[in-house]
N, CA, C and O atoms as a Maestro MAE file, in Angstrom:
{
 s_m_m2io_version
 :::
 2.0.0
}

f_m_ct {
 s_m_title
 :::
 protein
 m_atom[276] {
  # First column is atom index #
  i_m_mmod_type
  r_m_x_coord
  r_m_y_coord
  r_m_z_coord
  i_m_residue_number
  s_m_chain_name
  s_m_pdb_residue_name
  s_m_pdb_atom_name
  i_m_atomic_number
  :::
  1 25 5.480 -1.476 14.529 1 A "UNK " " N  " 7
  2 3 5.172 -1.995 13.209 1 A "UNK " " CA " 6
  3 2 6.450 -1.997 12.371 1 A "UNK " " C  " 6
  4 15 7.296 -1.131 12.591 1 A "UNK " " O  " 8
  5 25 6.636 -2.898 11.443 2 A "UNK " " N  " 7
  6 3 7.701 -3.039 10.993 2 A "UNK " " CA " 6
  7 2 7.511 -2.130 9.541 2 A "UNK " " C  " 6
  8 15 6.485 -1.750 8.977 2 A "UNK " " O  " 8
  9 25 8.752 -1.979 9.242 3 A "UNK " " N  " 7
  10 3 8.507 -1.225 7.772 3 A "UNK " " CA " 6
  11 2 8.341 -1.607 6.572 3 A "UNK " " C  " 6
  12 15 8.068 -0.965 5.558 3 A "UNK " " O  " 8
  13 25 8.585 -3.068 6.802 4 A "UNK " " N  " 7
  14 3 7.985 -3.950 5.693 4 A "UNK " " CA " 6
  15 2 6.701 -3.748 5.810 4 A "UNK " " C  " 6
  16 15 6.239 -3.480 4.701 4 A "UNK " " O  " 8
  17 25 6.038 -3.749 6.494 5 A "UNK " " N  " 7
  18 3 4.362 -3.978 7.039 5 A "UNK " " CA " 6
  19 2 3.536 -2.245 6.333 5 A "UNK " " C  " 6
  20 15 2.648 -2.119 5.491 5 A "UNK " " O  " 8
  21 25 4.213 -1.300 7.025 6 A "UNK " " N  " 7
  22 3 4.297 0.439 6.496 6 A "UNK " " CA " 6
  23 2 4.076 0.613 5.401 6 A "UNK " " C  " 6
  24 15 3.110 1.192 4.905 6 A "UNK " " O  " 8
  25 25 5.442 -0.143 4.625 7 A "UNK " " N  " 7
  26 3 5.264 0.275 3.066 7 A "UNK " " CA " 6
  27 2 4.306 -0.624 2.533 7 A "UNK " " C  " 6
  28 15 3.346 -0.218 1.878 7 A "UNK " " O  " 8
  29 25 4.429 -1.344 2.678 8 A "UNK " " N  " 7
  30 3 3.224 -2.493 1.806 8 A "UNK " " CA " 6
  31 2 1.872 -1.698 2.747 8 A "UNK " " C  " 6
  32 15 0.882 -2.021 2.092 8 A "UNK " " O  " 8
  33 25 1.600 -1.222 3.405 9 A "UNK " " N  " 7
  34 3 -0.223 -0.709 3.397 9 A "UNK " " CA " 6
  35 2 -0.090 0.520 2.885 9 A "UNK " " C  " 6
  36 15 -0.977 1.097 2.256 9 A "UNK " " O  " 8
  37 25 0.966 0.948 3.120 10 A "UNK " " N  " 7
  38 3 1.313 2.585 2.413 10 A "UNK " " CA " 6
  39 2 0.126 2.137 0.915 10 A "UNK " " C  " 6
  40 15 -1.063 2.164 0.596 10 A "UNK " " O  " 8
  41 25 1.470 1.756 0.407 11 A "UNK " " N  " 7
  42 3 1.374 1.717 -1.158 11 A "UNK " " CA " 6
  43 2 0.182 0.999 -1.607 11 A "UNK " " C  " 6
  44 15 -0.109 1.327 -2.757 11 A "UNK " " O  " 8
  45 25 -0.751 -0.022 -1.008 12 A "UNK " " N  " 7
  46 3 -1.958 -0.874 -1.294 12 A "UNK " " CA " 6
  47 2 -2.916 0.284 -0.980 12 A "UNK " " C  " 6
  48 15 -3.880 0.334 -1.745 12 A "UNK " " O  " 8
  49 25 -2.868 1.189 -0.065 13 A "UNK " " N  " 7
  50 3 -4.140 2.185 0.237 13 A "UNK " " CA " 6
  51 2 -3.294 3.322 -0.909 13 A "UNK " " C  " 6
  52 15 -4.114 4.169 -1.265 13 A "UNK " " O  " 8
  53 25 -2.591 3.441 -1.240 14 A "UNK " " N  " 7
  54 3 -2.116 4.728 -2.496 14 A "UNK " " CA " 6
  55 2 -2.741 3.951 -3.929 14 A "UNK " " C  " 6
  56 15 -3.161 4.534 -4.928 14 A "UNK " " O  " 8
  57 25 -2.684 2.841 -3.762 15 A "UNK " " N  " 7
  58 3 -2.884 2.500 -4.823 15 A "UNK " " CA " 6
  59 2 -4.503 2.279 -5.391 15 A "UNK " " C  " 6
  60 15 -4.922 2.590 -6.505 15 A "UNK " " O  " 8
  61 25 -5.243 1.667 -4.305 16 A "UNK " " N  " 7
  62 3 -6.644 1.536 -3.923 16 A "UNK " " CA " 6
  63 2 -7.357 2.958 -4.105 16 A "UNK " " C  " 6
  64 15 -8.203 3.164 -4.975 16 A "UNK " " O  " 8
  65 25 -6.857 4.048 -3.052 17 A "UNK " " N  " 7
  66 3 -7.339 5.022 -3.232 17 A "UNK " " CA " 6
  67 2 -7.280 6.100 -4.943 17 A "UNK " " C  " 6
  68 15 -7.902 7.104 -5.293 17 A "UNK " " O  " 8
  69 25 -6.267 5.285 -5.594 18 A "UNK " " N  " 7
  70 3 -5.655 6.221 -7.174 18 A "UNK " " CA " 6
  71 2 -6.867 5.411 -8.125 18 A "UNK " " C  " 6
  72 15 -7.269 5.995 -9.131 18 A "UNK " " O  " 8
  73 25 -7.310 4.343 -7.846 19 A "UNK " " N  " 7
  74 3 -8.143 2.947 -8.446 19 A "UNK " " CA " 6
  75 2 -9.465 3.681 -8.490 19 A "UNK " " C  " 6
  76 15 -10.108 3.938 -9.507 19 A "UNK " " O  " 8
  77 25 -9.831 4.033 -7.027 20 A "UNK " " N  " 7
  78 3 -11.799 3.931 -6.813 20 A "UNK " " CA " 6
  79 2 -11.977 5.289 -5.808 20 A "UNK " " C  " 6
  80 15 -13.057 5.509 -5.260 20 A "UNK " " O  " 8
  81 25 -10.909 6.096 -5.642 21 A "UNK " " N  " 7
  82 3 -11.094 7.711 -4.961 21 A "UNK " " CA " 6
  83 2 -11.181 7.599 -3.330 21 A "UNK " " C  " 6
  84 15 -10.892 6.508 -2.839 21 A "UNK " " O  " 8
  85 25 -11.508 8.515 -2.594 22 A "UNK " " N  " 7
  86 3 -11.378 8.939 -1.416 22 A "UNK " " CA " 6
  87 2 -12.013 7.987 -0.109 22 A "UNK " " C  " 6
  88 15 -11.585 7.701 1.009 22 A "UNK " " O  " 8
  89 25 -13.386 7.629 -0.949 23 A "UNK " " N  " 7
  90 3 -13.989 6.466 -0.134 23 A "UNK " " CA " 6
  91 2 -14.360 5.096 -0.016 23 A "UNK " " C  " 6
  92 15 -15.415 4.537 0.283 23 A "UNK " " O  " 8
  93 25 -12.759 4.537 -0.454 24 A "UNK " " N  " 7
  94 3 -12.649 3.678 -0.816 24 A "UNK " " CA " 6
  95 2 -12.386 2.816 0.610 24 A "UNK " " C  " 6
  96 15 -11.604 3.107 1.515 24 A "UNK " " O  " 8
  97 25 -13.310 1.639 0.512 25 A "UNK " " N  " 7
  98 3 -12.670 0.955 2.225 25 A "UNK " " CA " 6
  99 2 -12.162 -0.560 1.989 25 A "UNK " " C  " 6
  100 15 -12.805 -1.380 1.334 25 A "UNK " " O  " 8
  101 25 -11.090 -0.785 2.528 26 A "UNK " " N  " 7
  102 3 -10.639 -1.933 2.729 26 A "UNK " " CA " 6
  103 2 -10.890 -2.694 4.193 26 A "UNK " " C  " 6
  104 15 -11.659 -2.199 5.017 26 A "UNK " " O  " 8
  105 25 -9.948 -4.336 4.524 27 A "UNK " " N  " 7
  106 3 -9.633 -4.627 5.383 27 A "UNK " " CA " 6
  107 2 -8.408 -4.901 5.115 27 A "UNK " " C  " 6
  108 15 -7.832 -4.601 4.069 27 A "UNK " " O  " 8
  109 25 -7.885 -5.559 6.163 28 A "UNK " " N  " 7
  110 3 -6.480 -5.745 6.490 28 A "UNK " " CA " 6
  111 2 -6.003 -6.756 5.540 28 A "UNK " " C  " 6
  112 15 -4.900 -6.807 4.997 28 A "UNK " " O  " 8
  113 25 -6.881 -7.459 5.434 29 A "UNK " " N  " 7
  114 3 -6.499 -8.527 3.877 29 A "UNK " " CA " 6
  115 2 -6.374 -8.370 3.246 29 A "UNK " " C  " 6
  116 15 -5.912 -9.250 2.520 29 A "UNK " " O  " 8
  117 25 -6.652 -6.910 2.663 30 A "UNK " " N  " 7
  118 3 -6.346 -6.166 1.284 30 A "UNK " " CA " 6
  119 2 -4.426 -5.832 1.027 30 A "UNK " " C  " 6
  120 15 -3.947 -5.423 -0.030 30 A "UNK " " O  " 8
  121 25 -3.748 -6.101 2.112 31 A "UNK " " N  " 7
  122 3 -2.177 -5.921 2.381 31 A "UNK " " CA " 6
  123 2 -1.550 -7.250 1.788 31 A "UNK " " C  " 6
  124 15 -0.325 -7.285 1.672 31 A "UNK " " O  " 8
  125 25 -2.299 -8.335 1.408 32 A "UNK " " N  " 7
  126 3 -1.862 -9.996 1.519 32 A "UNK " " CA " 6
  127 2 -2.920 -10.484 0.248 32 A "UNK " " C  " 6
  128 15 -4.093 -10.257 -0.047 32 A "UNK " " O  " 8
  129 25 -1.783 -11.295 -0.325 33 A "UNK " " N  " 7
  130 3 -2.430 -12.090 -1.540 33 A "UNK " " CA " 6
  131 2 -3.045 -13.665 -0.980 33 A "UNK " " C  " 6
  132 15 -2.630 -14.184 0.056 33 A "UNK " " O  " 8
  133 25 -4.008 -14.239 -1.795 34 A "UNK " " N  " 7
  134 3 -5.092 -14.800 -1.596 34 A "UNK " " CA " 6
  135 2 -4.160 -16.296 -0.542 34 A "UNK " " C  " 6
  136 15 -4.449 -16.934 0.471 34 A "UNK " " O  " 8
  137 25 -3.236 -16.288 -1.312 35 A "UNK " " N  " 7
  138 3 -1.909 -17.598 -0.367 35 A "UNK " " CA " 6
  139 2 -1.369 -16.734 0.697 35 A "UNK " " C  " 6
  140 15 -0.665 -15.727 0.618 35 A "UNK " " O  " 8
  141 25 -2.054 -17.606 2.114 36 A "UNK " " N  " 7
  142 3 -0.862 -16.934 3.314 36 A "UNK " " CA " 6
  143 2 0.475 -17.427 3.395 36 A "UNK " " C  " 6
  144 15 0.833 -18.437 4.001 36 A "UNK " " O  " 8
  145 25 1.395 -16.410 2.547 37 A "UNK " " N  " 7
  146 3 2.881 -16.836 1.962 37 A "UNK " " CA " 6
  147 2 3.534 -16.254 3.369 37 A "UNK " " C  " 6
  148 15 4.726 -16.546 3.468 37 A "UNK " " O  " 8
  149 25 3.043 -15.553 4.385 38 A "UNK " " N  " 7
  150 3 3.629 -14.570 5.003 38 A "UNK " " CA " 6
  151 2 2.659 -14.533 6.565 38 A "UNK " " C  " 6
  152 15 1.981 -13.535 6.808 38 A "UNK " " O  " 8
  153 25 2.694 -15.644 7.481 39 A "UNK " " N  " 7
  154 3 2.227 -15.687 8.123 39 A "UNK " " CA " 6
  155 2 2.109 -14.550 9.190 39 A "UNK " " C  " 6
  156 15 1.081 -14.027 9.621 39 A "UNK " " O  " 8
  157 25 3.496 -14.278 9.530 40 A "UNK " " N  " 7
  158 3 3.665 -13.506 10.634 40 A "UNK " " CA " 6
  159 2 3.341 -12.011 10.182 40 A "UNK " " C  " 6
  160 15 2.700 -11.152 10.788 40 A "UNK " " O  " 8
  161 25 3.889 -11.958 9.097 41 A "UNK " " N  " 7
  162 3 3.458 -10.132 8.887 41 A "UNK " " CA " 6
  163 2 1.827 -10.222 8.800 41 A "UNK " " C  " 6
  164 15 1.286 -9.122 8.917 41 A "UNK " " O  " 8
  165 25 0.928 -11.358 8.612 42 A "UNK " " N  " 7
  166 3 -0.262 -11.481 8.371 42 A "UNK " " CA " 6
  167 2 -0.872 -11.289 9.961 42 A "UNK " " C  " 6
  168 15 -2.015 -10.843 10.059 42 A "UNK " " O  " 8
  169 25 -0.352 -11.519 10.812 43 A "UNK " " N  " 7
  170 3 -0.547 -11.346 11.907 43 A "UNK " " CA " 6
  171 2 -0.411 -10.418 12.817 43 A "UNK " " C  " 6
  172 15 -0.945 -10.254 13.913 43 A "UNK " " O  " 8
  173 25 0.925 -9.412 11.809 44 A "UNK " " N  " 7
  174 3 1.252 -8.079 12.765 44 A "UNK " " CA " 6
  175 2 0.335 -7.001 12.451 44 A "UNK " " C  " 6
  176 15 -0.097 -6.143 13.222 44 A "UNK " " O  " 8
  177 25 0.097 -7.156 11.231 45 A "UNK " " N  " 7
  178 3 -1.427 -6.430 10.406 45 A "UNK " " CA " 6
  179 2 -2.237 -6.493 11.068 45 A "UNK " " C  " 6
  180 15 -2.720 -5.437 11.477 45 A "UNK " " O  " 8
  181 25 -2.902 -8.026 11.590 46 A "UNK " " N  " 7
  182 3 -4.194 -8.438 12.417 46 A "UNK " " CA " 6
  183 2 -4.035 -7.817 13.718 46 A "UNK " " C  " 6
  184 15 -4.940 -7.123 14.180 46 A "UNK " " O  " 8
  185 25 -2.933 -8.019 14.350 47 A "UNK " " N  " 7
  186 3 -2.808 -7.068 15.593 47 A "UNK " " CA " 6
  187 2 -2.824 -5.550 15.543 47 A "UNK " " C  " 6
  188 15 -3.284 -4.794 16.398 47 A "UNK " " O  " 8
  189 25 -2.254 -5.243 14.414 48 A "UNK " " N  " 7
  190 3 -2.123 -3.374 14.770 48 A "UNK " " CA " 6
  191 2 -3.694 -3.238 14.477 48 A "UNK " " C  " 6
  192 15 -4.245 -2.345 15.120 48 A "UNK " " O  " 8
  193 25 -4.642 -4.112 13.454 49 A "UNK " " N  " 7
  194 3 -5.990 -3.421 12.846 49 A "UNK " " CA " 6
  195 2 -6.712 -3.852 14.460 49 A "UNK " " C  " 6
  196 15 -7.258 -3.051 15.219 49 A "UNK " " O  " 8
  197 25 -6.583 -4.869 14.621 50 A "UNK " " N  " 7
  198 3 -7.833 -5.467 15.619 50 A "UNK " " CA " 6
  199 2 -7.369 -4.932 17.018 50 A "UNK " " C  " 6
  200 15 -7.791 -3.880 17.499 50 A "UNK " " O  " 8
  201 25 -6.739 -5.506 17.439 51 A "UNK " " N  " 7
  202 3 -5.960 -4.918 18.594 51 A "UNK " " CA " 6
  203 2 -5.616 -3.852 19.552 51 A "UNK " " C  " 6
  204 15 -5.820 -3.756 20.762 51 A "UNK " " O  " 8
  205 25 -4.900 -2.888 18.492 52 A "UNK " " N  " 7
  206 3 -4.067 -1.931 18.865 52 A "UNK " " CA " 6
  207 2 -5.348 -0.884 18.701 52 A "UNK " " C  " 6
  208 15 -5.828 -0.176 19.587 52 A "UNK " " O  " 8
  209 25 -5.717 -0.978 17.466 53 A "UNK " " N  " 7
  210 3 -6.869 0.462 16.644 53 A "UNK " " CA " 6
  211 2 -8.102 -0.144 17.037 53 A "UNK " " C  " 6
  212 15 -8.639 0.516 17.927 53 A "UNK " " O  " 8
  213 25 -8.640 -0.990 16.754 54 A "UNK " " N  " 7
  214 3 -9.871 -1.245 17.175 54 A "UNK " " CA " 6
  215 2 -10.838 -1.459 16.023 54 A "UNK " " C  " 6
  216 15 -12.018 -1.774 16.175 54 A "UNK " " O  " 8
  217 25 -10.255 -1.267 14.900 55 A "UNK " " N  " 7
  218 3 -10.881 -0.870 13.488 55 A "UNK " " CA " 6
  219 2 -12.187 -1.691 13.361 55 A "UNK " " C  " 6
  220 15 -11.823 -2.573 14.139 55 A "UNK " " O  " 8
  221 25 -13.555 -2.130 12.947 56 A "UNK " " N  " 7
  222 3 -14.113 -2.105 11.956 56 A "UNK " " CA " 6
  223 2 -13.444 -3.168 11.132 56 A "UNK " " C  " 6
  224 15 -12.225 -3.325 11.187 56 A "UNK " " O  " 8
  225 25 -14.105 -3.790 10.484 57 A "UNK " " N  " 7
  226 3 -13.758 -5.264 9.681 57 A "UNK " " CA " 6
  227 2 -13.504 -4.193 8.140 57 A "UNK " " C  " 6
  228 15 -12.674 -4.468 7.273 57 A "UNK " " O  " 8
  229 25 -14.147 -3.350 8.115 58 A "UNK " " N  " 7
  230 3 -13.822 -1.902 6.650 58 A "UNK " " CA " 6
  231 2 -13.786 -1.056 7.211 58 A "UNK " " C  " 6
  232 15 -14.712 -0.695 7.937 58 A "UNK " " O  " 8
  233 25 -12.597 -0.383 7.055 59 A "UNK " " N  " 7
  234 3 -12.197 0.875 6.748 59 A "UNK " " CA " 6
  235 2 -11.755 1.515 5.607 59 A "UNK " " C  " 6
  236 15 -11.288 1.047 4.568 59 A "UNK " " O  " 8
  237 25 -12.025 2.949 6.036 60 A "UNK " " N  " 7
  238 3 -11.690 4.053 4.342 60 A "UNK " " CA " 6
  239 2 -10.073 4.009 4.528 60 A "UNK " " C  " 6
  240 15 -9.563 4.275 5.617 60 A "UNK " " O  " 8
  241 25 -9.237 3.622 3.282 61 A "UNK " " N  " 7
  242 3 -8.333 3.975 3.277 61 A "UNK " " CA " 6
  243 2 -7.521 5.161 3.488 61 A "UNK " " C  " 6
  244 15 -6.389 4.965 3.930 61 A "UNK " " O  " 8
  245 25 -7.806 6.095 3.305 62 A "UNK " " N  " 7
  246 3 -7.176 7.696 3.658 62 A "UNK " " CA " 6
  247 2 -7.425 7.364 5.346 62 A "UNK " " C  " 6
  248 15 -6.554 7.913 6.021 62 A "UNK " " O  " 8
  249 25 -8.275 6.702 6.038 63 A "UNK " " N  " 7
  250 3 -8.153 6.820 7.644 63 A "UNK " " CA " 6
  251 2 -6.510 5.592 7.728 63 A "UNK " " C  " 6
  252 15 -5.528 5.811 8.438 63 A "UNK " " O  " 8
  253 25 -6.677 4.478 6.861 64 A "UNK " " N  " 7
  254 3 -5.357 3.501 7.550 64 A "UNK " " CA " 6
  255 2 -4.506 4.219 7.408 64 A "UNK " " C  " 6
  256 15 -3.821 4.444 8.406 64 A "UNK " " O  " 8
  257 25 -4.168 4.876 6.180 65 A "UNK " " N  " 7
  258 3 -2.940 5.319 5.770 65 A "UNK " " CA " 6
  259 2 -2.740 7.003 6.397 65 A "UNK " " C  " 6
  260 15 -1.831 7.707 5.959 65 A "UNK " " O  " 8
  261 25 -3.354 7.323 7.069 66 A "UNK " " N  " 7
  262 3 -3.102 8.488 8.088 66 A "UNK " " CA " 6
  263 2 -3.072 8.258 9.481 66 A "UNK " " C  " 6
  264 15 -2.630 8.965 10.386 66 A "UNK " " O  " 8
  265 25 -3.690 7.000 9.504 67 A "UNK " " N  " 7
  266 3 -3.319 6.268 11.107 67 A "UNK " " CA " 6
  267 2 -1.314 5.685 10.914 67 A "UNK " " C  " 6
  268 15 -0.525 5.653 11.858 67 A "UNK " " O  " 8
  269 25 -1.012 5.349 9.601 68 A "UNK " " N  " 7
  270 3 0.336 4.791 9.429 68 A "UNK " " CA " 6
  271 2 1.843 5.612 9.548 68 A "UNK " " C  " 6
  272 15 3.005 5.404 9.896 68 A "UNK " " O  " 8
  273 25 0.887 6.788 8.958 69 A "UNK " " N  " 7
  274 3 1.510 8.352 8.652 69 A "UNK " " CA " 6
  275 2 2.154 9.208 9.986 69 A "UNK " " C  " 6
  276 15 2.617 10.338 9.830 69 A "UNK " " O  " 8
  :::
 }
 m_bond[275] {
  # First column is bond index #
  i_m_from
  i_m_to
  i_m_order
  :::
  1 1 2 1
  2 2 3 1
  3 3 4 2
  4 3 5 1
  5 5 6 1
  6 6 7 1
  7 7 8 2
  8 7 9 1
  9 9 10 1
  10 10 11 1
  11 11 12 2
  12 11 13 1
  13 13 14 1
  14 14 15 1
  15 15 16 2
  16 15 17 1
  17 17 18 1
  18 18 19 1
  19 19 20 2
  20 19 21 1
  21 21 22 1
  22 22 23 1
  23 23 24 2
  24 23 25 1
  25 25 26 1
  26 26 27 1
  27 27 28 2
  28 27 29 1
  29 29 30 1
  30 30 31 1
  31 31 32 2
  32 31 33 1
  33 33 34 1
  34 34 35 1
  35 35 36 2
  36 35 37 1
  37 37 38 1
  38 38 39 1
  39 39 40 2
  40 39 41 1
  41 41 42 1
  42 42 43 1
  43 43 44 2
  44 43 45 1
  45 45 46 1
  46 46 47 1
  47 47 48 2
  48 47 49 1
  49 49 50 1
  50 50 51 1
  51 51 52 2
  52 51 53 1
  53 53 54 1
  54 54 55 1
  55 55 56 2
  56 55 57 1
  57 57 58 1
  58 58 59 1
  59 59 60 2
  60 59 61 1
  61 61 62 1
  62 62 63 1
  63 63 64 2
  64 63 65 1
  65 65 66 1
  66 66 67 1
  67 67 68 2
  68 67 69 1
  69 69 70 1
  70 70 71 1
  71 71 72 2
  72 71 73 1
  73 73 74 1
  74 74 75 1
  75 75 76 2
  76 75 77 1
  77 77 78 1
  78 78 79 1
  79 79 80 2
  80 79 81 1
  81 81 82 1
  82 82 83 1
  83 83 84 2
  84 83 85 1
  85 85 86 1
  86 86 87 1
  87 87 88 2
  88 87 89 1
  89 89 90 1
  90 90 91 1
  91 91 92 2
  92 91 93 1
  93 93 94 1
  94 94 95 1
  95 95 96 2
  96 95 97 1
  97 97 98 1
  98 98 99 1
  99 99 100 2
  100 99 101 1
  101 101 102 1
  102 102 103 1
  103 103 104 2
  104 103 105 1
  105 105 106 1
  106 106 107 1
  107 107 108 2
  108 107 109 1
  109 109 110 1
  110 110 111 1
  111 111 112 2
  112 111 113 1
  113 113 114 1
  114 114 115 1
  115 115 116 2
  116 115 117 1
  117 117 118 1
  118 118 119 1
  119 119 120 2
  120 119 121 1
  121 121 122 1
  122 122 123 1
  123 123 124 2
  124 123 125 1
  125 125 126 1
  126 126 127 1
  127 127 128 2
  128 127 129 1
  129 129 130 1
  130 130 131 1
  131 131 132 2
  132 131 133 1
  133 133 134 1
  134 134 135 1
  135 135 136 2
  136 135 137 1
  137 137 138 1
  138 138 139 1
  139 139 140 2
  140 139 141 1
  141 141 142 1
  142 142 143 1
  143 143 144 2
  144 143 145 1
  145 145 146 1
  146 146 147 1
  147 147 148 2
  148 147 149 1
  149 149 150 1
  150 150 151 1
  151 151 152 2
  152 151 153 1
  153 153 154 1
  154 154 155 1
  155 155 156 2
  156 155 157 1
  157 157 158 1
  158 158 159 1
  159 159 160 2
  160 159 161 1
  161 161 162 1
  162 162 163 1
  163 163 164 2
  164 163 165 1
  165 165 166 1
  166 166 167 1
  167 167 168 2
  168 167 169 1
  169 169 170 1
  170 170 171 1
  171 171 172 2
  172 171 173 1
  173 173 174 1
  174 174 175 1
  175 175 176 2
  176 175 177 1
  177 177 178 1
  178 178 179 1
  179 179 180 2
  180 179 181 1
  181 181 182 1
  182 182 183 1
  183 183 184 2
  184 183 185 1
  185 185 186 1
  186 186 187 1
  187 187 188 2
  188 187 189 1
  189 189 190 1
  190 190 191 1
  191 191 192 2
  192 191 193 1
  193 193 194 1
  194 194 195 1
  195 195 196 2
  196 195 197 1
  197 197 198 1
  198 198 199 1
  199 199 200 2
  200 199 201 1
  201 201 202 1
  202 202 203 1
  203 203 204 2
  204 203 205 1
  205 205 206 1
  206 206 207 1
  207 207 208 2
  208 207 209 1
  209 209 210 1
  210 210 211 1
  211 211 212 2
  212 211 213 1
  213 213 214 1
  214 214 215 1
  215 215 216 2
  216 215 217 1
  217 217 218 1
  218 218 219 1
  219 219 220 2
  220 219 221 1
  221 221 222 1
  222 222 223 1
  223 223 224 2
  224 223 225 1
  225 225 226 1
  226 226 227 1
  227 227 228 2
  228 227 229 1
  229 229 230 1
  230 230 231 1
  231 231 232 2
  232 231 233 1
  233 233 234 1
  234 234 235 1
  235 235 236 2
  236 235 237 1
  237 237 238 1
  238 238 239 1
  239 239 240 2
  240 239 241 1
  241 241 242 1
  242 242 243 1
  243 243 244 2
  244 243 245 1
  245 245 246 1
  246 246 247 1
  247 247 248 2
  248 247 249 1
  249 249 250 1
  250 250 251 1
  251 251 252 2
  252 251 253 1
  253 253 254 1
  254 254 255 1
  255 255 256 2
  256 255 257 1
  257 257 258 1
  258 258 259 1
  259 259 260 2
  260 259 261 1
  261 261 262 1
  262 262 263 1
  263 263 264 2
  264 263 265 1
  265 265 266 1
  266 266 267 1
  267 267 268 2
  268 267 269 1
  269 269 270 1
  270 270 271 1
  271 271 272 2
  272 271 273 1
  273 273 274 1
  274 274 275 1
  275 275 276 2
  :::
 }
}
């Protein structure tokens, strides 16, 4: 995973979780604004969530960002 990819879910699940608390769940789209400006990192996301982890279309943030950790 690249560290562009790291910090940007880092900081979207720090930020999500500071917003609405502990059980807060996203998807991977929650990393990317509503324009796919950013195809490929949109895709390295889709691979590490679907792929690699196996995730659930929602997950609790404190699980992405301790899977990142």
């Amino acid at each position: 995973m690249t560290t562009e990819l790291r910090n940007k879910i880092i900081g979207v699940c720090n930020k999500k979780i500071a917003q609405k608390g502990n059980t807060v769940g996203l998807s991977f789209y929650a990393f990317f604004a509503n324009k796919n400006d950013n195809p490929e990192l949109l895709m390295e996301a889709a691979t590490w969530w679907i792929q690699t982890h196996q995730l659930d279309h929602f997950e609790k943030a404190v699980k992405i960002k301790a899977l990142i950790e």
